[in-house]
C-alpha positions in Angstrom: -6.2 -4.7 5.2 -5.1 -7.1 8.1 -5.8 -7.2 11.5 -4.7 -10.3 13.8 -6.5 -11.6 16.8 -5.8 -14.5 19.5 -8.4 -17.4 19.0 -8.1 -20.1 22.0 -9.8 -23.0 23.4 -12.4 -22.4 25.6 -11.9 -21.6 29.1 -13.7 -24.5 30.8 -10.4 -26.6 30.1 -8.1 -24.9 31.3 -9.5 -24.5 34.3 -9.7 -28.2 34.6 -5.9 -28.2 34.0 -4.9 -25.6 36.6 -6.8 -28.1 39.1 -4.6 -30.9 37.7 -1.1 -29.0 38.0 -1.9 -27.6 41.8 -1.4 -30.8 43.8 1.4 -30.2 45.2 3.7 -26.7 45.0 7.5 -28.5 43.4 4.7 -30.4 40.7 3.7 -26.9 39.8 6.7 -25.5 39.3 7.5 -28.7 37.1 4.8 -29.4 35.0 2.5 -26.3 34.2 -0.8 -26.7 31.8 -2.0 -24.3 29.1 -3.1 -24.5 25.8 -2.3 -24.1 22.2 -3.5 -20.9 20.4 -3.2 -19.2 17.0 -3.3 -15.7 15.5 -6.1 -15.0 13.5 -5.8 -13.0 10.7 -8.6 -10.2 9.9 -8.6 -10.1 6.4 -10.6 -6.9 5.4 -11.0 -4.3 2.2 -10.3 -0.5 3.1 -12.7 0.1 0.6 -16.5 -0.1 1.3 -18.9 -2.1 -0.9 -21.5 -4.6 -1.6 -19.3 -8.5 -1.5 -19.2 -9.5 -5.5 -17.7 -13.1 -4.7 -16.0 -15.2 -1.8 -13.3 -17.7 -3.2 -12.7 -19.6 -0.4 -14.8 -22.0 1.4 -14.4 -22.4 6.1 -11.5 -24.9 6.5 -10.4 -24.6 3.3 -6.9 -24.6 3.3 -5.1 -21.4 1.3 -1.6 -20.4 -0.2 -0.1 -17.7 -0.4 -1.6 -15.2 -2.7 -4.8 -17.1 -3.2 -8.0 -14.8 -3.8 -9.9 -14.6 -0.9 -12.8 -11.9 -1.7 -13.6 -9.4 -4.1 -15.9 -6.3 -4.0 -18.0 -4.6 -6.2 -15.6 -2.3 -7.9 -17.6 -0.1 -10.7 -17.5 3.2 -9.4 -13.4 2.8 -8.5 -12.9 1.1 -11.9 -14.8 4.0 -13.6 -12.2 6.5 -11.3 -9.4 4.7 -12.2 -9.9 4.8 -16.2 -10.8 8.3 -15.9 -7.4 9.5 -14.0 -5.7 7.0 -16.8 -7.8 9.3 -19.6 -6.4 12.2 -17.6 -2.7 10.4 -17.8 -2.7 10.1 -21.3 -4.1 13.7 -22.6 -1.8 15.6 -20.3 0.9 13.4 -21.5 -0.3 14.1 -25.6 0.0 18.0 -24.5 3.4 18.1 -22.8 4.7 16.0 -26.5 2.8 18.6 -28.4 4.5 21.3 -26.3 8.0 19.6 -27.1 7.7 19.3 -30.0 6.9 22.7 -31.4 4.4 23.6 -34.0 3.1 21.3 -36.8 5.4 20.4 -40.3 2.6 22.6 -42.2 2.5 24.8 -39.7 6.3 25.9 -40.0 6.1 25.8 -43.2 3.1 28.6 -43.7 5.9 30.7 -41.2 8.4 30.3 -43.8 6.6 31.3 -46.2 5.2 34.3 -44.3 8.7 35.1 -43.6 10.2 34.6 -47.4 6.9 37.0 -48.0 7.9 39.9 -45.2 11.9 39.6 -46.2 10.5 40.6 -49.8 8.2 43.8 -48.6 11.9 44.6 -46.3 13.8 44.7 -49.3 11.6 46.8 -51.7 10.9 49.3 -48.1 14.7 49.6 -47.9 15.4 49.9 -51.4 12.4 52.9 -51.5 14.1 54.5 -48.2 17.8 54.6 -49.5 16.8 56.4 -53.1 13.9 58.7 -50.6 17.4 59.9 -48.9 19.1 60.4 -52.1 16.0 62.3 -54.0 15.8 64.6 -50.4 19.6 65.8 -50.3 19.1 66.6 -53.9 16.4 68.8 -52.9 14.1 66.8 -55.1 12.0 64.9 -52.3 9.6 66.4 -50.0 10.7 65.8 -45.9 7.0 64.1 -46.0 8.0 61.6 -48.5 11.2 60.6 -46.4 9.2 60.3 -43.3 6.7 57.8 -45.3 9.6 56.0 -46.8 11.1 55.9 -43.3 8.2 54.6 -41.7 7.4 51.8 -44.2 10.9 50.9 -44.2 10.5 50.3 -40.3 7.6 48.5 -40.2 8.9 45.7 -42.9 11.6 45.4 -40.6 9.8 45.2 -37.5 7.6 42.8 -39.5 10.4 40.7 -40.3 12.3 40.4 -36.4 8.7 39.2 -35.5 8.6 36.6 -38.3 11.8 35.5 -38.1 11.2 35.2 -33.6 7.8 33.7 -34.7 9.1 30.8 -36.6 12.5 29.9 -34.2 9.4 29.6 -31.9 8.2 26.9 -33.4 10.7 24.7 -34.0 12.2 25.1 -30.8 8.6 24.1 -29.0 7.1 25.7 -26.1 9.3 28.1 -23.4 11.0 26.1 -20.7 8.5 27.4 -18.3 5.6 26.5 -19.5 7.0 22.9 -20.6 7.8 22.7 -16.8 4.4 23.4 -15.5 3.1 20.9 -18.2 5.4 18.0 -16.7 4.1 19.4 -12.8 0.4 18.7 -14.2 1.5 15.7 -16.0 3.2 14.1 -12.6 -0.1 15.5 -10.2 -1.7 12.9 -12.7 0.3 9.9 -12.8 0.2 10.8 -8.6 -4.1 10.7 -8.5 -3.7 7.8 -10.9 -1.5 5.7 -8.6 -4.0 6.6 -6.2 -7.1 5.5 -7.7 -5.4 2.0 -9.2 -4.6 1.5 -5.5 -8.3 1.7 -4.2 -8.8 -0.5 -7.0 -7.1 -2.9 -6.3 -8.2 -2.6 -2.1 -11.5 -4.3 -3.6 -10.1 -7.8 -4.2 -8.2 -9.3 -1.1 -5.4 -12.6 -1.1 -4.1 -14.5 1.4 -0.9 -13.1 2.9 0.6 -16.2 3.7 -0.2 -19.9 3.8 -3.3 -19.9 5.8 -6.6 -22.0 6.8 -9.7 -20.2 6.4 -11.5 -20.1 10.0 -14.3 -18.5 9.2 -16.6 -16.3 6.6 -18.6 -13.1 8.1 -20.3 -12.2 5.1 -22.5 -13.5 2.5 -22.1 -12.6 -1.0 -24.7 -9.4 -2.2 -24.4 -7.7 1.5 -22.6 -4.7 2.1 -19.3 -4.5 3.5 -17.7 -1.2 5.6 -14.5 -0.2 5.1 -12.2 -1.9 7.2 -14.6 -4.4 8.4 -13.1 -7.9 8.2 -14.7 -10.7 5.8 -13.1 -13.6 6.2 -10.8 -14.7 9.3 -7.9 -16.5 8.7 -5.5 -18.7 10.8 -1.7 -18.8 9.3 -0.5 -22.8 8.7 3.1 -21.7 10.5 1.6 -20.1 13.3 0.9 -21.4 16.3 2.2 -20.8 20.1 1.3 -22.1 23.8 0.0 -20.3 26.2 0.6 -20.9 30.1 0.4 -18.9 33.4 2.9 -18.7 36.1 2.7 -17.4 39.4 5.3 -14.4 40.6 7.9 -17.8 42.0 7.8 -19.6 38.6 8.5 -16.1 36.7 11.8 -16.2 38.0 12.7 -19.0 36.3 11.2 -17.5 32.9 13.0 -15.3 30.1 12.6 -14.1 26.8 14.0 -16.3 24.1 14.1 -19.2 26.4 13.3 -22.4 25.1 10.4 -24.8 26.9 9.7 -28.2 26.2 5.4 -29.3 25.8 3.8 -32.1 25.7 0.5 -33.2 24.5 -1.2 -36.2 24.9 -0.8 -38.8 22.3 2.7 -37.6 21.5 5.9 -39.4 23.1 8.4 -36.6 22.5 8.7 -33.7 23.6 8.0 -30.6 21.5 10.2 -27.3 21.7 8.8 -24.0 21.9 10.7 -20.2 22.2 9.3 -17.9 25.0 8.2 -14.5 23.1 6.5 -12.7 25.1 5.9 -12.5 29.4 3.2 -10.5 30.7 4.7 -7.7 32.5 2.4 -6.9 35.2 0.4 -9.4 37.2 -3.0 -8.7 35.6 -3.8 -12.0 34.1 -5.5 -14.8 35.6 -7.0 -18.0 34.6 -10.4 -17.6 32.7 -11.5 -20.2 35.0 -11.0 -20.3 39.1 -12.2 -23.7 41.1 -10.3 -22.8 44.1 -10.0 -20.4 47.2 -6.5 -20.8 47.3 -5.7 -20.6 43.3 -8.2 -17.1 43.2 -6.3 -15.7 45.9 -3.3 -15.7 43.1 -2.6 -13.6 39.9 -0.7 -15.1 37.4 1.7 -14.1 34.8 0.7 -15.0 31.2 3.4 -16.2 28.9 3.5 -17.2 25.0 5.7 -19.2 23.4 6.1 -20.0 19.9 6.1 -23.3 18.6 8.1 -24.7 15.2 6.6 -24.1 12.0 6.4 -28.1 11.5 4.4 -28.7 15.0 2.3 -25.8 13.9 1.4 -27.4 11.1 0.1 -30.8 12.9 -1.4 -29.1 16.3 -4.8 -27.3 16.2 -5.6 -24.3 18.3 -7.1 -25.4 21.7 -5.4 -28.2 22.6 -4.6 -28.7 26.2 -0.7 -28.9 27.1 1.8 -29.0 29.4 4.8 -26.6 30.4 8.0 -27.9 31.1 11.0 -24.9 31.5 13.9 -25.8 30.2 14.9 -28.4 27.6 14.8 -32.3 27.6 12.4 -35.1 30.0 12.5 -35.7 33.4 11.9 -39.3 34.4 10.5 -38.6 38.0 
């Protein structure tokens, strides 16, 4: 599970360069300070449970897919083999259920049936010459109602037989060979389930990332949803600036700005992303009447991926709008 947070420099500087950007109202609009910041990214288990290992160390640097953390996992691996178990024999029963009976099985039906067609023939054979003997006046009406009734049970014997053995090698009825696939898929469904929370206990890296910091120490317990280890993408990184209500206007989204940092001769491009918008920012810190009297608009801009790389969160800047350098 991943949560992102902003992580900045502290507020002391920036204050310090508001002060140095207020001298005069056109160097203002020109030249505004802020600072670099970076997302951080909360990586956290949805899972609760006591931290089995860390694989990463603060400041170590991460790629993609990396292990970061693993919990203690016996109980969910235990869940997980069981709903597999479950997987397998409800999968053995719908086969069975296909399939139809057994080879020896079938056969015993044949036999019983061979066996039954026999007792049909001799009960039909007795009930023809018990009609015969009776219209000759020679058999009693009690005798032809035996013969009768024997003859009719062999044959009812047999229909059963015969139904009986069709039965099994046709399999199961089509309704209960559909409620057997129904269980079969509820589960494969609590299965998929119970490998996902499974695999919840051991967290990677995302993307390429440095590893800011570690919040717990192996053997203690971890919530659900609680991050362990917060991490700062390699490609991420924007400025951050505020600009009063006049300097807004000169502001949009997409727009490109140009920074510079000390140490650096060029200049380094950055795309506006984001502009507060309603004047509820102000500087973390205020030296001056005149600047407190003020709210400010915040505005983020996102620097290249290669700058991203070679900056560090914190860093104090400064804001130029629009492209290219101005000698003055």
């Amino acid at each position: 599970m991943i949560r992102k947070r902003l992580f900045g420099f502290s507020t002391l500087g920036l204050g310090i360069l508001l002060l140095a950007g207020c001298g005069s109202k056109e160097a203002e609009v020109e030249r505004t300070p802020g600072y670099l910041e970076a997302y951080l990214i909360e990586l956290s288990s949805s899972e609760s449970g006591y931290l089995k290992s860390v694989s990463v160390s603060r400041g170590q640097s991460v790629d993609l897919g990396a292990p970061v953390f693993e919990l203690d996992s016996d109980a969910l691996r235990l869940a997980a083999g069981e709903a597999r178990a479950r997987v397998d024999a409800r999968s053995a029963r719908l086969d069975d259920a296909r399939r139809g009976l057994r080879p020896d099985e079938v056969e015993a039906l044949r036999a019983q049936l061979e066996e039954t067609k026999a007792g049909l023939d001799l009960a039909t054979k007795q009930w023809e010459r018990a009609k015969q003997l009776f219209e000759g006046n020679a058999f009693a009406a009690v005798d032809l109602d035996r013969a009768r009734s024997s003859y009719e049970q062999w044959r009812e014997k047999e229909r059963l037989q015969a139904a009986r053995l069709r039965l099994g090698d046709e399999g199961a009825r089509a309704f209960q060979i559909k409620a057997l696939e129904s269980d079969l898929e509820q589960a494969r469904r609590g299965m998929e389930t119970a490998e996902w929370h499974l695999e919840q206990m051991r967290q990677a890296a995302p993307t390429d990332v440095y590893v800011q910091d570690i919040l717990y120490e192996e053997g203690e317990w971890v919530p659900a949803t609680r991050p362990v280890a917060l991490l700062r993408p390699r490609d991420a990184l924007k400025a951050r600036f505020f600009l009063s209500s006049e300097q807004l206007s000169e502001v949009v989204l997409d727009q490109e700005v140009s920074i510079s940092i000390a140490g650096i001769e060029e200049f380094i491009p950055a795309i506006v992303e984001r502009i507060s918008d309603s004047p509820e920012f102000t500087p973390p810190v205020i030296f001056s009447r005149e600047q407190s009297e003020k709210l400010v608009f915040m505005v983020e801009a996102r620097l290249p991926a290669e700058w991203a790389r070679r900056l560090h969160p914190g860093q104090p800047i400064e804001i130029r709008l629009g492209r290219g350098r101005d000698d003055a």
